[in-house]
C-alpha positions, 0 to 999 in steps of 0.5 A: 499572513493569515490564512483559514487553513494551512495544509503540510504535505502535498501529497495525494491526500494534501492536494485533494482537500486543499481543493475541495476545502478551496473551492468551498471558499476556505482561504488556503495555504499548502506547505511541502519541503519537497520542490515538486508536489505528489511524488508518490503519486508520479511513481505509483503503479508503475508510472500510471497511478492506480488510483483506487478500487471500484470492488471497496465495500464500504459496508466491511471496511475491515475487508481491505483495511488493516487498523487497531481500529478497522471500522473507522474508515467506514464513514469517509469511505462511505461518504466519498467512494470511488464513484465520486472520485472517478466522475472527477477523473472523467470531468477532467477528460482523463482516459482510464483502465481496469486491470484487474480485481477492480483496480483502475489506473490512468492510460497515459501517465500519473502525471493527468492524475497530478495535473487534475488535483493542482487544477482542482486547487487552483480553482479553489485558489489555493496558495503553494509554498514549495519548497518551504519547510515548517520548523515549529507548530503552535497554538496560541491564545484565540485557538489558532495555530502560529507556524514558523516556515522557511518563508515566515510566520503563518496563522491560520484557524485550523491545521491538517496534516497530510504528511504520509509515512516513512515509505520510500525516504528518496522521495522525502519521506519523513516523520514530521507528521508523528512528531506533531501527534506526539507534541499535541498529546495524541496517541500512536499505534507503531509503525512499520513497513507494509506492501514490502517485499521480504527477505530471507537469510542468505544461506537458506535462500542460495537455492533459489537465487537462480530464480530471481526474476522469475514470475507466476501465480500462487497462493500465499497465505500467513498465521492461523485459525482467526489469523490465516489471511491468504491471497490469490496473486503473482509471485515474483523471486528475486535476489534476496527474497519474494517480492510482487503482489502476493507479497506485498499484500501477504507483507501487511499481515505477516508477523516477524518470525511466523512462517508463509505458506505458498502453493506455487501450483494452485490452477494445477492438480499436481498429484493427479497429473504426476501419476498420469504421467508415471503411467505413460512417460519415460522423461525425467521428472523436470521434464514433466514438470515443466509442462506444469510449472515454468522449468525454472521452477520445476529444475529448482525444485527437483534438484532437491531431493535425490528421489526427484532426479529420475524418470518419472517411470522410475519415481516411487508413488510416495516420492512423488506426493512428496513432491506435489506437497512440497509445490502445494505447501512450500513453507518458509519464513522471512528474516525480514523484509526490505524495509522503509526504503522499497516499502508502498506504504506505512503501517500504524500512525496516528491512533484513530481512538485521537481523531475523528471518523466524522471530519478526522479532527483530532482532540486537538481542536482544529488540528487534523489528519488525513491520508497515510499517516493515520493508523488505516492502511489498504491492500494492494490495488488502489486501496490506499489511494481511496482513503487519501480521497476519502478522509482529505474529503471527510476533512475538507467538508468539515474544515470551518470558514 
């Protein structure tokens, strides 16, 4: 069958240029090996796809953006924002909220999210074969591709890959979209796991496994001079380590071995409220902290110091800057993180030197790439979302008749 475009992966970014390149008449075929399209969209956000940021500055990409090459996103983010993909939402009659910093989620479920791109593709008149695995990609003489696919042989002029990265395997994650780079002949920038929660050696984290569970704000911050990135976000403890936002956003810039610095007090002036108290409280130190920081926290960390195990009456000035510091400049460092498997997203991918910025075509003609699995990576908070939108629509526009 022949057909104007295949697209491999119905993912978010898969699904949204198949549409647009659809309804611009294009003939197309989208190909997935799992049974049931968009997984990542239906688990993101907890349920309810945050599915971008209205607060993108497409003016300073390399803001919200982690590449070798941050400036190559700018000009598919430019050309479809965020307002473009929210007038579709709304078109579609999908109730939507801001949480915060910019960031918008669907009301009811990422299902409506779903739902509205597979309309979208079927008002373009896209085919689907699902499931149905791709066993090889070729081109041939005409510079057309020839794919064999569990359902048969494929031709089409040109070719997009939109199959993600290695996060979260359970749901079907695979390398697939690596390994045509590489037979094509393009470059890739290492991969590994980003927006993760990290952990730390068992021995070292024991102390604070009684707090698992336990949420607050902080700031957290890693590297330094030119390197320092740092976030204002909640943490949460867990079993093994530190997970929620601030890590996962302080996790796409954490190098292996370098330490994380946590003020766990950042709206509190610890020092000064400490010595108030001193002046004209007979309770215990935890006691008073707790007023400050939740008690759990507050027991935790006076129970690492012997100094820290008294009235506060009783504390010496120099115990207690000690233990201001010691909440305003918690330093530790990870062992790792929980890698691919708890991972939102992959780092690194298809080299942006190989492809695009205009129509995300690689050197090779009539293959391109789009979504995560190109070397272009968000924050937290919809990010990640938006460049699928923006680079299927880059890519879609592009595609030839």
């Amino acid at each position: 069958m022949d057909f104007d475009v295949v697209v491999i992966g119905a993912g978010a970014a898969g699904l949204f240029c198949a549409g647009v390149a659809g309804q611009r008449g294009l003939k197309v075929l989208v190909l997935d090996h799992s049974e049931k399209v968009a997984e990542k969209v239906r688990i993101s956000g907890g349920g309810r796809a945050n599915f971008t940021n209205r607060d993108i500055d497409v003016r300073q990409p390399h803001k919200h953006f982690i590449s070798e090459n941050p400036n190559f996103c700018r000009s598919a983010l430019s050309r479809y924002t965020p307002q473009d993909f929210i007038a579709l939402v709304q078109k579609h009659g999908i109730p939507f909220h801001e949480k915060h910093k910019g960031q918008l989620f669907c009301d009811r479920s990422a299902e409506d999210l779903i739902n509205m791109l597979v309309a979208e593709c079927d008002a373009g008149g896209v085919q689907r074969w699902q499931p149905c695995g791709v066993k090889a990609v070729r081109g041939v003489a005409d510079g057309a591709y020839e794919l064999d696919t569990d359902r048969g042989m494929v031709k089409s002029r040109s070719v997009v890959i939109a199959t993600g990265g290695l996060s979260i395997p359970k749901i079907g994650a695979t390398d697939f979209g690596y390994r045509i780079a590489k037979q094509f002949g393009l470059r890739l920038v290492e991969q590994r796991p980003g927006l993760v929660p990290l952990t730390f050696d068992a021995d070292a984290w024991a102390p604070y496994i009684p707090l698992a569970g336990l949420s607050l704000p902080v700031q957290i911050e890693t590297g330094a001079k030119k390197t320092r990135m740092a976030f204002m976000e909640d943490l949460l403890f867990t079993h093994r380590g530190l997970s929620g936002p601030a890590v996962l956003q302080i996790s796409s810039y954490w190098q292996e071995g370098t330490p994380i610095r946590l003020n766990l007090a950042p709206e509190v002036d610890l020092p000064e409220a400490l010595t108030q108290a001193k002046a004209r409280s007979r309770k215990l130190i935890a006691n008073e902290l707790a007023s400050l920081v939740p008690s759990r926290l507050a027991d935790a960390w006076t129970q690492q110091d012997a100094d820290w195990q008294k009235p506060i009456s009783d504390a010496s000035d120099k115990a207690l800057a000690r233990l201001a510091e010691r909440f305003a400049r918690w330093e530790i460092t990870p062992n790792g993180s929980e890698g691919y498997r708890k991972a939102e997203v992959t780092m690194g991918g298809v080299d942006t030197r190989d492809l695009s910025s205009q129509t995300m075509e690689s050197k090779q003609p009539g293959l391109y790439f789009i979504g995560e699995v190109v070397d272009v990576t968000g924050w937290l908070g919809g990010y990640n979302f938006q460049w699928a939108w923006a680079s299927a629509h880059a890519c879609a526009s592009a595609l030839p008749a």
